[in-house]
mmCIF file of the C-alpha atoms, coordinates in Angstrom:
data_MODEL
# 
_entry.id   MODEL 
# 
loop_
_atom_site.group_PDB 
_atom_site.id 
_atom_site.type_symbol 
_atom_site.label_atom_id 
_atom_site.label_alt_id 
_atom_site.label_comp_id 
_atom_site.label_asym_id 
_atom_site.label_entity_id 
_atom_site.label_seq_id 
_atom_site.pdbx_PDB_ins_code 
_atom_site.Cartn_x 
_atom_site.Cartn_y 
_atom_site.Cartn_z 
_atom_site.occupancy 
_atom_site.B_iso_or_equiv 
_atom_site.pdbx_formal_charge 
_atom_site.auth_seq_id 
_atom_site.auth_comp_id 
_atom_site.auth_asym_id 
_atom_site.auth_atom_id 
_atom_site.pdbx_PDB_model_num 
ATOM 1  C CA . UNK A 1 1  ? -3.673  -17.936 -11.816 1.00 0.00 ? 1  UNK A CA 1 
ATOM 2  C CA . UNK A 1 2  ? -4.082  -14.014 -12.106 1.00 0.00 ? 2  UNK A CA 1 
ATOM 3  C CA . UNK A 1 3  ? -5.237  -12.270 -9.006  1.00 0.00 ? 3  UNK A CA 1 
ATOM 4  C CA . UNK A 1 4  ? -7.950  -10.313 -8.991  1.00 0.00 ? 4  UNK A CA 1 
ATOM 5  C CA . UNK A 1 5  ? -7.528  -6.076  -8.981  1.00 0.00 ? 5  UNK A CA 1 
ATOM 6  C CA . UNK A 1 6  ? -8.965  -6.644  -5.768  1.00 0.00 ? 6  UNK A CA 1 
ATOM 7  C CA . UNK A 1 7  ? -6.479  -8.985  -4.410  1.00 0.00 ? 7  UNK A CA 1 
ATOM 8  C CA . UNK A 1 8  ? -3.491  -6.875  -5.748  1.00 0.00 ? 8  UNK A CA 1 
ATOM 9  C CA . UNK A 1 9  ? -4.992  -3.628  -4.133  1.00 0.00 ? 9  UNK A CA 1 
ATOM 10 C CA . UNK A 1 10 ? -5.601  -5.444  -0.953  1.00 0.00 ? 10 UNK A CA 1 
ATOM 11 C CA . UNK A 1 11 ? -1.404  -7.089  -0.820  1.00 0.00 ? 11 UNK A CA 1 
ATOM 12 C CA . UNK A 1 12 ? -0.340  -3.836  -1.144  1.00 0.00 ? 12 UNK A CA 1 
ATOM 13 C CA . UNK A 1 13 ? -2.401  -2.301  1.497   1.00 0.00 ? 13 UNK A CA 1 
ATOM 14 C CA . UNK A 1 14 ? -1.037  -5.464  3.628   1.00 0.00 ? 14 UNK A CA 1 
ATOM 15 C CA . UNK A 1 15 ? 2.448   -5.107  2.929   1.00 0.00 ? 15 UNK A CA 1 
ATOM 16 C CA . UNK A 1 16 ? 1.909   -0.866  3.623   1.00 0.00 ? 16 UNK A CA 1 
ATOM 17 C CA . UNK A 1 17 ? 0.374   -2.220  6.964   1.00 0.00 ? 17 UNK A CA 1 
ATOM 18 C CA . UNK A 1 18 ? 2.843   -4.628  7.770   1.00 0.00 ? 18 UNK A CA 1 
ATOM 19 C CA . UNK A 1 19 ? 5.770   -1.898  6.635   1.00 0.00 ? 19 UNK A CA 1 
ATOM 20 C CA . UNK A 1 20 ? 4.396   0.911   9.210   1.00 0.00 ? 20 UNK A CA 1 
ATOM 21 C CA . UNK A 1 21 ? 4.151   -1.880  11.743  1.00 0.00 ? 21 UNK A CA 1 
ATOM 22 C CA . UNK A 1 22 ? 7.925   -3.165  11.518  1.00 0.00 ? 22 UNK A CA 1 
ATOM 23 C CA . UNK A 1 23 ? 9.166   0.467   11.353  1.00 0.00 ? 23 UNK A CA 1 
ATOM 24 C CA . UNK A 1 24 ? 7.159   1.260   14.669  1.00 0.00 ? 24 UNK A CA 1 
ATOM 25 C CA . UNK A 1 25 ? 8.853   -1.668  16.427  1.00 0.00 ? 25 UNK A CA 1 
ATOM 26 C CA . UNK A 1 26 ? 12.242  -0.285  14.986  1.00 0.00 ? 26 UNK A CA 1 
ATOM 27 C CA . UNK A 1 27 ? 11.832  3.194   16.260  1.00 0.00 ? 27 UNK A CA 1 
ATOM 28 C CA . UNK A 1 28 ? 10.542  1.758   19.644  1.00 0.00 ? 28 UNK A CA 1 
ATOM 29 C CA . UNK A 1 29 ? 13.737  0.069   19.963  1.00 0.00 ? 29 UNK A CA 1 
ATOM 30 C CA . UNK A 1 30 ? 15.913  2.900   19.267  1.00 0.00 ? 30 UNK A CA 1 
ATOM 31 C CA . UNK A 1 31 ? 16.748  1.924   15.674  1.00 0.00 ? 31 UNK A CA 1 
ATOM 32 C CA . UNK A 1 32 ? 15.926  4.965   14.315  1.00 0.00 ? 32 UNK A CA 1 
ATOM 33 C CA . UNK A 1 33 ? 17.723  4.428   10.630  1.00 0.00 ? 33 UNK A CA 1 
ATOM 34 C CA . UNK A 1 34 ? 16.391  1.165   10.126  1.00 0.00 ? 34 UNK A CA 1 
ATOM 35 C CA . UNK A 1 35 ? 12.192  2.410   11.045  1.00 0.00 ? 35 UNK A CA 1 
ATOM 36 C CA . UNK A 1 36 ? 13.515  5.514   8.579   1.00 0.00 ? 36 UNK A CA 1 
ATOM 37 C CA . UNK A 1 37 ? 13.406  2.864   5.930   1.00 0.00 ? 37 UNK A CA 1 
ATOM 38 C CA . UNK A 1 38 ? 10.855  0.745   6.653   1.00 0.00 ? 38 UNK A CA 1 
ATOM 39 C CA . UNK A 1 39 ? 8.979   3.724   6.707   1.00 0.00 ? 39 UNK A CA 1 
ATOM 40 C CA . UNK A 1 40 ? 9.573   4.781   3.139   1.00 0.00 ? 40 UNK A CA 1 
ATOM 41 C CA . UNK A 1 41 ? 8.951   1.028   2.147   1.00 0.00 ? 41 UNK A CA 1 
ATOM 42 C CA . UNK A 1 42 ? 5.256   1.361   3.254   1.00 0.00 ? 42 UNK A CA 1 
ATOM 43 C CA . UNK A 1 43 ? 4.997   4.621   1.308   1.00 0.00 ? 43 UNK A CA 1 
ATOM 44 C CA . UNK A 1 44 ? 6.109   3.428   -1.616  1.00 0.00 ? 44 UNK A CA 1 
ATOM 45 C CA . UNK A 1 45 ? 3.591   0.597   -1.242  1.00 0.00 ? 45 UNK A CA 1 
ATOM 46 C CA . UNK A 1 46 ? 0.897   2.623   -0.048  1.00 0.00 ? 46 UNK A CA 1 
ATOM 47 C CA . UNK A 1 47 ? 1.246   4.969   -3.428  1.00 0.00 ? 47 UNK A CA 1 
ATOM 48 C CA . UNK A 1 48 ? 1.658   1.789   -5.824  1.00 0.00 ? 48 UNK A CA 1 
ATOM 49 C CA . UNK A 1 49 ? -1.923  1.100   -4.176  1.00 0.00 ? 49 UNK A CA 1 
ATOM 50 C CA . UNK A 1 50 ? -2.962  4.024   -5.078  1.00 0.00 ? 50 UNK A CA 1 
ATOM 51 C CA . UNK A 1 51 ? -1.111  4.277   -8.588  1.00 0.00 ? 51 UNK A CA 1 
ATOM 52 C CA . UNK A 1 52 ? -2.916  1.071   -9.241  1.00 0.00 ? 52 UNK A CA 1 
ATOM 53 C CA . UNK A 1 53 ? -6.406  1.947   -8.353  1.00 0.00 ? 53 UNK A CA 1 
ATOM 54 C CA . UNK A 1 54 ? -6.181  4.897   -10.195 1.00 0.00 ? 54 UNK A CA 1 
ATOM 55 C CA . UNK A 1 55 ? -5.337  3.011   -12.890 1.00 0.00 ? 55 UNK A CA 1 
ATOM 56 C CA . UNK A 1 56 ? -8.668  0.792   -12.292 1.00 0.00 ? 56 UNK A CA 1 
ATOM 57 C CA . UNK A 1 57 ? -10.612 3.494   -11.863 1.00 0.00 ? 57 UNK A CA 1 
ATOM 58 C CA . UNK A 1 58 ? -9.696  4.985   -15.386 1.00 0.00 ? 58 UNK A CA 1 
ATOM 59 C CA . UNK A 1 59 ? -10.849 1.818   -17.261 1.00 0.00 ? 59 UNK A CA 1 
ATOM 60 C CA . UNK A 1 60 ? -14.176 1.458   -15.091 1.00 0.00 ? 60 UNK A CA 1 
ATOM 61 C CA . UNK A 1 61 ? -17.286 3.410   -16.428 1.00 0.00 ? 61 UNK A CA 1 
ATOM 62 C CA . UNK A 1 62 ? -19.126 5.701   -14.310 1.00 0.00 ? 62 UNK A CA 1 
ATOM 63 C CA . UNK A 1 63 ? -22.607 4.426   -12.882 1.00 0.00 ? 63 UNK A CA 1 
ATOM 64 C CA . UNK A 1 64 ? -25.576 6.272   -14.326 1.00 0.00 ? 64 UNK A CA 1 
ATOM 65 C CA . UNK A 1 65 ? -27.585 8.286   -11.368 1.00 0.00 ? 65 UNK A CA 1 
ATOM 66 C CA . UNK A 1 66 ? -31.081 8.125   -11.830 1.00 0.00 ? 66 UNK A CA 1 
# 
């Protein structure tokens, strides 16, 4: 079953969450190389959410204002 554009835009925002979360822990624990990674993981996924919503909002019309 295909997820809705919703859904998609919403994982990634999750897994962005979840990726600043883990790489917080790391650097609280000294780990500094390893929360240096995580952190660019969550980037990435936080502009592929962004990428894609773009993309969305490309193919949507524009609402008429009154």
């Amino acid at each position: 079953m295909a997820e809705t554009k919703d859904a998609v835009i919403a994982q990634l925002h999750s897994r962005a969450a979840y990726a600043h979360t883990a790489a917080a822990y790391s650097h609280s624990t000294g780990d500094h190389a390893w929360a240096q990674e995580l952190a660019k993981t969550a980037l990435g996924a936080s502009a592929e959410a962004v990428k894609y919503l773009e993309e969305i909002t490309k193919e949507t019309p524009l609402a008429i204002e009154a």
